[in-house]
C-alpha positions as CSV (number, residue, x, y, z in Angstrom):
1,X,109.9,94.3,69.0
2,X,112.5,93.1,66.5
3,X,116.1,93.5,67.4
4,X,116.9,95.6,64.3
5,X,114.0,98.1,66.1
6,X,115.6,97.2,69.8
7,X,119.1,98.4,68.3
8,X,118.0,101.0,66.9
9,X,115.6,102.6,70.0
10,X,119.0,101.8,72.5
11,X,120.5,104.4,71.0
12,X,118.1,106.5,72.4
13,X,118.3,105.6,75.8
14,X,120.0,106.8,78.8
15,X,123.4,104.9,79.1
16,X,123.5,101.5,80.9
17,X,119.8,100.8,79.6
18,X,118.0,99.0,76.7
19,X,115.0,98.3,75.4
20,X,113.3,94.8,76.3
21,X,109.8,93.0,76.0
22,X,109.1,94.8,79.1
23,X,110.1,97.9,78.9
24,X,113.8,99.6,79.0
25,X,115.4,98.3,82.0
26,X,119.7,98.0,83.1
27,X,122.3,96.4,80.5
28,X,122.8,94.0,83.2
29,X,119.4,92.4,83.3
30,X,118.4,89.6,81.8
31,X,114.4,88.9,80.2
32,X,113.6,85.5,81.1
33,X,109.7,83.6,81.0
34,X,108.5,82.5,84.6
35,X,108.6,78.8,82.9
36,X,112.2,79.2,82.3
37,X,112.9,80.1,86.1
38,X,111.0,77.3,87.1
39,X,111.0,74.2,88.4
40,X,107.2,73.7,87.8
41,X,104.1,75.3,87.8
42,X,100.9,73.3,88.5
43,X,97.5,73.6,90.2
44,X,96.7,72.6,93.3
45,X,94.0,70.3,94.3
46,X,91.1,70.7,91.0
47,X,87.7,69.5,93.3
48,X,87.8,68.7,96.5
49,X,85.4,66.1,97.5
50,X,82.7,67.3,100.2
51,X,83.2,64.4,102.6
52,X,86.7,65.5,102.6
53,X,86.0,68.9,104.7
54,X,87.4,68.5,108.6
55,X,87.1,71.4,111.2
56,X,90.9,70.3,111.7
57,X,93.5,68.3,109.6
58,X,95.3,68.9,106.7
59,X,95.0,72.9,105.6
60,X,94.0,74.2,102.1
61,X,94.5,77.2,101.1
62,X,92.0,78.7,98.8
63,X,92.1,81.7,96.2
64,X,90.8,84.6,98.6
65,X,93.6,83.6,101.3
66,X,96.4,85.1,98.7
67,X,96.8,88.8,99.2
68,X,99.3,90.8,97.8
69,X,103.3,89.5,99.5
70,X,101.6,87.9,102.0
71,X,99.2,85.0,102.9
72,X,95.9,84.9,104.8
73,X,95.7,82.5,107.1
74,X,92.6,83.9,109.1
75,X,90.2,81.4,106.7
76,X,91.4,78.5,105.7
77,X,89.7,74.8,105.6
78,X,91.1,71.6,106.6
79,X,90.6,68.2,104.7
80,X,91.4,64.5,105.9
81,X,94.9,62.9,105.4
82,X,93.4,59.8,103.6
83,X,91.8,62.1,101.1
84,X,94.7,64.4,100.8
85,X,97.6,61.6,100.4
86,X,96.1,61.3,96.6
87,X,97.6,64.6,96.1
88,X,101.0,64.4,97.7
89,X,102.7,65.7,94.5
90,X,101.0,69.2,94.8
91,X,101.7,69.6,98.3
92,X,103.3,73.3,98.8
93,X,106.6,73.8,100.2
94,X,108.2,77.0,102.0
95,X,109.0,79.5,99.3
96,X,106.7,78.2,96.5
97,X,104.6,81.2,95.0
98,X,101.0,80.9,95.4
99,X,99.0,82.6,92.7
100,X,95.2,83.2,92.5
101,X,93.4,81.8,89.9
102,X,90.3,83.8,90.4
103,X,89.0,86.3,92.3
104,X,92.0,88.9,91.9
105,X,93.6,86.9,89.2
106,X,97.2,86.9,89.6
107,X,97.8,88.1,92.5
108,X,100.7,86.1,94.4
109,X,102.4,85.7,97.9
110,X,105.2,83.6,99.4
111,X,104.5,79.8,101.3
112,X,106.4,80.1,104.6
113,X,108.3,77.5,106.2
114,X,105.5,77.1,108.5
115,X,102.8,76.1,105.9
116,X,105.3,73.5,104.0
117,X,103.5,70.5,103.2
118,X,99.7,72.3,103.2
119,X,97.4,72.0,100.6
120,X,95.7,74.4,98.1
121,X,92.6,74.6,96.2
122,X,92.7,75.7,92.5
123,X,95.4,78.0,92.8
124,X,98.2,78.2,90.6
125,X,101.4,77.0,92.7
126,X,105.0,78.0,91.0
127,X,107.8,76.2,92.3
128,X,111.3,78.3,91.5
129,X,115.0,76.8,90.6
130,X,117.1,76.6,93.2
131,X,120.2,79.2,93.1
132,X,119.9,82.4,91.3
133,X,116.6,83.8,92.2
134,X,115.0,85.4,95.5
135,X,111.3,84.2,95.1
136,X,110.7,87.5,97.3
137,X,111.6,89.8,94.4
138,X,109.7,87.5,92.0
139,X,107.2,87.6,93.9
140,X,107.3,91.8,94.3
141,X,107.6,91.6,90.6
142,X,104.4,89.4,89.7
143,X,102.5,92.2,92.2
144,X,103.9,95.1,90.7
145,X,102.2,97.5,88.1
146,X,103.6,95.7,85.2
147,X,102.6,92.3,86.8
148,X,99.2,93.5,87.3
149,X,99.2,95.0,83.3
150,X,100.1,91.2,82.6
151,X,97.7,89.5,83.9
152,X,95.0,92.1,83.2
153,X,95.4,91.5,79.5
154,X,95.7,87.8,79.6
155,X,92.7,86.5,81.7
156,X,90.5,84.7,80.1
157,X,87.0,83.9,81.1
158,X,83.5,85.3,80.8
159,X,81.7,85.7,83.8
160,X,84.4,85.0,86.2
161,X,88.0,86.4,85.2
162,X,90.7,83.9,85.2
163,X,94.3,83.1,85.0
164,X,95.5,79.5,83.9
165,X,98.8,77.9,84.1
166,X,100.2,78.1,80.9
167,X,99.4,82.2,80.8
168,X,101.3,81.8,84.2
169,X,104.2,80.3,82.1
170,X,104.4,82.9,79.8
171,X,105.0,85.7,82.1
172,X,108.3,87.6,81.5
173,X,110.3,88.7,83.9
174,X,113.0,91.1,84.7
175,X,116.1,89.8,86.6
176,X,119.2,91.4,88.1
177,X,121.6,89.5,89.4
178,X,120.8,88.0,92.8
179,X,122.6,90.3,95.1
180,X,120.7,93.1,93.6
181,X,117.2,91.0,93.6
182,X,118.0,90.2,97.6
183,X,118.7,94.3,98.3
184,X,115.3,95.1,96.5
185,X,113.2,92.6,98.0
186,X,115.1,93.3,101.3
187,X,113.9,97.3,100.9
188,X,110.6,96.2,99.6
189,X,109.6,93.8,102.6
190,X,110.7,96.4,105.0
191,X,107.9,98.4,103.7
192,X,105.3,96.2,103.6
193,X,106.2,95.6,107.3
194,X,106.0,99.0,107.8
195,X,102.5,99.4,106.2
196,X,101.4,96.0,107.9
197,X,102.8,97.3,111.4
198,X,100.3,100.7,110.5
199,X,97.3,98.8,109.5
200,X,97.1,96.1,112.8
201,X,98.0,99.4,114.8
202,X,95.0,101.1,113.1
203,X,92.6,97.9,113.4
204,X,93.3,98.0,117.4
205,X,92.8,101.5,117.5
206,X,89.4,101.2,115.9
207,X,88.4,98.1,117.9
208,X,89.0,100.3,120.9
209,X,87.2,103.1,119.3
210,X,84.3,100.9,119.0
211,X,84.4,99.5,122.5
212,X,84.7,103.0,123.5
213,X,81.0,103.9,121.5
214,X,79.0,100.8,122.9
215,X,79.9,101.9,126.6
216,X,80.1,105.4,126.4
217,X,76.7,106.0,124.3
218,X,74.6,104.0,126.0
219,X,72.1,104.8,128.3
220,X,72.5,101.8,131.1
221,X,75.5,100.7,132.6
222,X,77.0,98.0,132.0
223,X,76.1,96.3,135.2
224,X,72.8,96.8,135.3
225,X,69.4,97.9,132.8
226,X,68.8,100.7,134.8
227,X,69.4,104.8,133.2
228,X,73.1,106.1,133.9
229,X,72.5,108.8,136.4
230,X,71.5,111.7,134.5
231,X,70.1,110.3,130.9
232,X,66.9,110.5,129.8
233,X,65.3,108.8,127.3
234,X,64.0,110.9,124.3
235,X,62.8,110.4,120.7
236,X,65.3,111.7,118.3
237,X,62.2,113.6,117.2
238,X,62.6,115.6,120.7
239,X,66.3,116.4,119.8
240,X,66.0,116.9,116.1
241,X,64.2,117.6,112.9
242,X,64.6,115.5,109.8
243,X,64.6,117.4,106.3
244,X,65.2,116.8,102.9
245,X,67.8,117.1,100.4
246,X,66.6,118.6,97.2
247,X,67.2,118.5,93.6
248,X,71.1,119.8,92.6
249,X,70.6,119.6,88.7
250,X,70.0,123.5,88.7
251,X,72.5,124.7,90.6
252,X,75.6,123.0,90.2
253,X,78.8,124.9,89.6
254,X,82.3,122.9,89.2
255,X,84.2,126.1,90.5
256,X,81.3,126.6,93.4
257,X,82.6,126.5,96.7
258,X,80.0,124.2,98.6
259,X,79.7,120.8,98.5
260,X,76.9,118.8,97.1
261,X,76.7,115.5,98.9
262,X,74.9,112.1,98.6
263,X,74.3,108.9,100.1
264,X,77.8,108.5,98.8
265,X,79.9,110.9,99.7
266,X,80.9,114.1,98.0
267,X,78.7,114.4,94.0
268,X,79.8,118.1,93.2
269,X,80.0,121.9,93.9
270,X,77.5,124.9,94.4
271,X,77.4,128.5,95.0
272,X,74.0,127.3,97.0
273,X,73.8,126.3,100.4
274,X,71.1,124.3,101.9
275,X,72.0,124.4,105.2
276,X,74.9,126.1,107.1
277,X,75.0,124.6,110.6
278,X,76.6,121.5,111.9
279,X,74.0,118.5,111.0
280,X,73.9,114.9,111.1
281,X,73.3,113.4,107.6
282,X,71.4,110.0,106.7
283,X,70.9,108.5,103.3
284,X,66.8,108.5,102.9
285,X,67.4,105.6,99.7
286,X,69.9,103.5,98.4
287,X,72.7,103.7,101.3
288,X,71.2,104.4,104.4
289,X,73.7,103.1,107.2
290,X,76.3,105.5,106.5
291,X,76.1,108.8,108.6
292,X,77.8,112.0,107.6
293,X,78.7,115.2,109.8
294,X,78.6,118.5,108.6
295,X,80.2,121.9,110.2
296,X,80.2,123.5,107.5
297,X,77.2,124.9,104.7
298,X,76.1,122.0,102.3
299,X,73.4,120.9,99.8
300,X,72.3,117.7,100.2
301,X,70.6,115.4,96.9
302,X,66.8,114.4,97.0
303,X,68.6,111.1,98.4
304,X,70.1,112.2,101.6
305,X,68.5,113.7,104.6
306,X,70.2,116.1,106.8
307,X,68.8,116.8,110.6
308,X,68.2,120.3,112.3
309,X,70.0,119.8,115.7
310,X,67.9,121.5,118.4
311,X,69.5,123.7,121.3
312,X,71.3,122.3,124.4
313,X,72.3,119.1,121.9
314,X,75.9,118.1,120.9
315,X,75.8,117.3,116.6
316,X,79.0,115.3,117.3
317,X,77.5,113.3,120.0
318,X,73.9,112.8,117.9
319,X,76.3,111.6,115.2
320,X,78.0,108.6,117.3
321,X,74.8,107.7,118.3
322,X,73.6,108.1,114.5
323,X,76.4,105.3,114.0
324,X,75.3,102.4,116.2
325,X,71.7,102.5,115.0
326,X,71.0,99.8,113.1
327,X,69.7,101.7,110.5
328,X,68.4,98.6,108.2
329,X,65.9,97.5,111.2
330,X,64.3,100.7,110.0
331,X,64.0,99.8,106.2
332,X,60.6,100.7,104.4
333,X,61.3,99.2,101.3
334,X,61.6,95.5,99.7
335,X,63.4,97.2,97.0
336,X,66.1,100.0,97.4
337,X,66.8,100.3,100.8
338,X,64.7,103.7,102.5
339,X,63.9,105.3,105.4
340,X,61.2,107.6,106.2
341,X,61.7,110.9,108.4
342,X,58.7,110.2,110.9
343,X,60.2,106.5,111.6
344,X,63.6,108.1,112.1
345,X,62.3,110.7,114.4
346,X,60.2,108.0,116.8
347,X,63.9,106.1,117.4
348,X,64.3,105.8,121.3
349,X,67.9,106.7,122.3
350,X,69.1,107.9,125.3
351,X,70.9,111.3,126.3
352,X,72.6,112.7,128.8
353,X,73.4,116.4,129.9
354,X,74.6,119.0,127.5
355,X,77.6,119.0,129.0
356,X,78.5,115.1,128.9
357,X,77.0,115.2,125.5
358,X,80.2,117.4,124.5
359,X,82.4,115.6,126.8
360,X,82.0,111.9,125.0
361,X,81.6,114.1,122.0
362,X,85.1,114.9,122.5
363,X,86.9,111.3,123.7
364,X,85.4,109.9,120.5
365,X,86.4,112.9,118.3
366,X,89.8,112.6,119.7
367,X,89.9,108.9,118.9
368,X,88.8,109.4,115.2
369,X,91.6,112.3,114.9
370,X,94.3,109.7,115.7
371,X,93.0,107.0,113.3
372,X,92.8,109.6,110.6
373,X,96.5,110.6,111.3
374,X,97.4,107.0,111.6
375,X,95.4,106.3,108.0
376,X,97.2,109.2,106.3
377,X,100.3,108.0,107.0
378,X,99.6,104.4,105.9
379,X,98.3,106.0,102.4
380,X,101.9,107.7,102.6
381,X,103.2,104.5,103.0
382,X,101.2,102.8,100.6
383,X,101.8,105.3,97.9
384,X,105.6,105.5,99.0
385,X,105.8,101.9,98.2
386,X,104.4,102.1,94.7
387,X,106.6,104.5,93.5
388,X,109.7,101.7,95.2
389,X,107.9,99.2,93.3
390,X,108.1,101.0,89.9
391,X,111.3,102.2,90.4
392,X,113.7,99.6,91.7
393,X,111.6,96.6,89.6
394,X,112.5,98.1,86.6
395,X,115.8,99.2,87.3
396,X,115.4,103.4,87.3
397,X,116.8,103.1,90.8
398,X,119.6,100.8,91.0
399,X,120.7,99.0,94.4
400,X,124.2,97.4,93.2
């Protein structure tokens, strides 16, 4: 955009605003390339030799240990000091921004001061001038929407998308001065703590969850290969029948009001049901280790079983149990992944009373209700955060 063009679209704009390379953003701002408001950007270590690989030493960072604001370090490799002292010029320091080359080109976190004087392999390391800047809002910025536009349209590559330095170079960015960059990376890492605080909180709760399965839905205690008092061992045959989906090309209706479901999830709506009790639901090709429950009427695909839940049987509990089968130790095919209705039926699981059925039913129903709250509100957050992003990156909310 010319500035004869710029000129003439500021008239235009809301007061206090123009039009930039980037979009319209505050008077105040400033356009500037990444290159300009650095010191250098380089990649790390190009090949690292395979004798160089210790279980302990030196850490190098690698492309899939940069996520979004933040760095992984639940992966990472170590090399030797004698192999990495030929490479002391592209050690990182605390506050350098780490960018992946591949992978999920582009996307960039923060060094901290603990990691200053680590190692990285093929990433793209930007190294920011002293004074002026807040890498955190950089940072923010290179993650944002528009940062992710950027370096959508500039990877290169064929097979494997990539970014390379001098792209890296000509990134533009929007900057306030530093005051207001501090307050906007101050709101925006508040979130992210937020969101990371929800996501280790949902991670325990589902490790728990999982403890909870293995001990409450087995047969034996845990001291011992005898039954639990009161189980008995039964085919699933004995405690369910296996039918089949059918063929939804005929009767789908976009304004119907049951679903039509796959080995994926929801595939459309029908004025048809199939079935219209609470079932357990099994993929029968292609994904077959992902159970579904059902409480409501359904029509499952040619591709998706559903089950017939005799009497005196919990569905909820079957279900649980449905989910620590190892359903691929039953595969039929060398191909796409199947299962056949007889082998399912001849699994060996074992059950207790009605009663306690509906009782561990219940713990475990109770446990999944809390992670689904606890997941809804991290989408809130998630989404929350997005909207922060677009707003206060560009300027259309102003912290001053």
């Amino acid at each position: 955009m010319d500035n004869e063009q710029m000129t003439m679209d500021n008239s235009k704009l809301k007061a206090g605003y123009k039009n930039t390379e980037v979009g319209v953003i505050p008077e105040d701002w400033e356009v500037k390339t990444l290159n300009n408001l650095s010191e250098k950007i380089m990649v790390g270590i190009a090949s690292a030799a395979t004798h160089a690989y210790r279980d302990k030493g030196i850490i190098l960072f690698r492309n899939q240990n940069i996520k979004s604001n933040y760095l992984d370090d639940s992966d990472i490799l170590h090399i030797t000091s004698e192999y990495e002292k030929f490479f002391k010029g592209k050690r990182l320091k605390s506050g350098d921004l780490l960018t992946a080359r591949t992978g999920y080109p582009g996307t960039t976190c923060i060094i901290p001061d603990k990691y200053e004087g680590t190692q990285s392999f093929t990433t793209l390391i930007t190294r920011l001038k002293k004074g002026n800047l807040n890498p955190y809002f950089v940072c923010f910025y290179m993650n944002s929407e528009q940062g992710e536009l950027f370096f959508t349209l500039n990877q290169i590559g064929g097979g494997q998308k990539n970014v390379n330095a001098g792209t890296l170079k000509s990134m533009l960015i929007p900057l306030p001065l530093l005051p207001e960059q501090t307050a906007i990376a101050t709101v925006l890492s508040d979130t992210d703590s937020l969101i990371q605080s929800l996501e280790k909180k949902i991670a325990k709760k589902q490790l728990i969850k999982k403890g909870a399965m293995q001990e409450l839905l087995s047969s034996t205690s845990s001291d011992t290969v005898k039954p639990k008092e009161g189980w008995v061992v039964k085919t699933l045959g004995e405690v369910l029948k296996v039918r089949h989906g059918k063929d939804q090309k005929q009767i789908e209706d976009i304004n119907g009001k049951y679903p039509i479901l796959g080995t994926g999830g929801l595939m459309g709506f029908t004025n048809e049901f199939l079935y219209d009790k609470p079932s357990v639901l099994i993929g029968r090709k292609g994904t077959i280790d992902k159970p579904q429950y059902m409480d409501t009427p359904f029509w499952t695909v040619d591709t998706l079983f559903y089950t017939e839940i005799f009497k005196e049987n919990s569905v909820k509990f079957i279900f649980y149990v449905f989910k620590l089968i190892d359903w691929y130790s039953f595969n039929e095919a060398s191909g796409v992944p199947s299962l056949n209705a007889k082998t399912i039926e001849k699994i060996n699981k074992g059950f207790p009373s009605f009663k306690e059925q509906n009782q561990i039913a219940q713990i475990l129903s109770d446990m999944d209700n809390e992670i689904e709250t606890l997941a809804k509100k991290l989408a809130k957050y998630k989404q929350l955060k997005q909207g922060l992003m677009q707003n206060l990156l560009t300027g259309k909310i102003r912290l001053v």
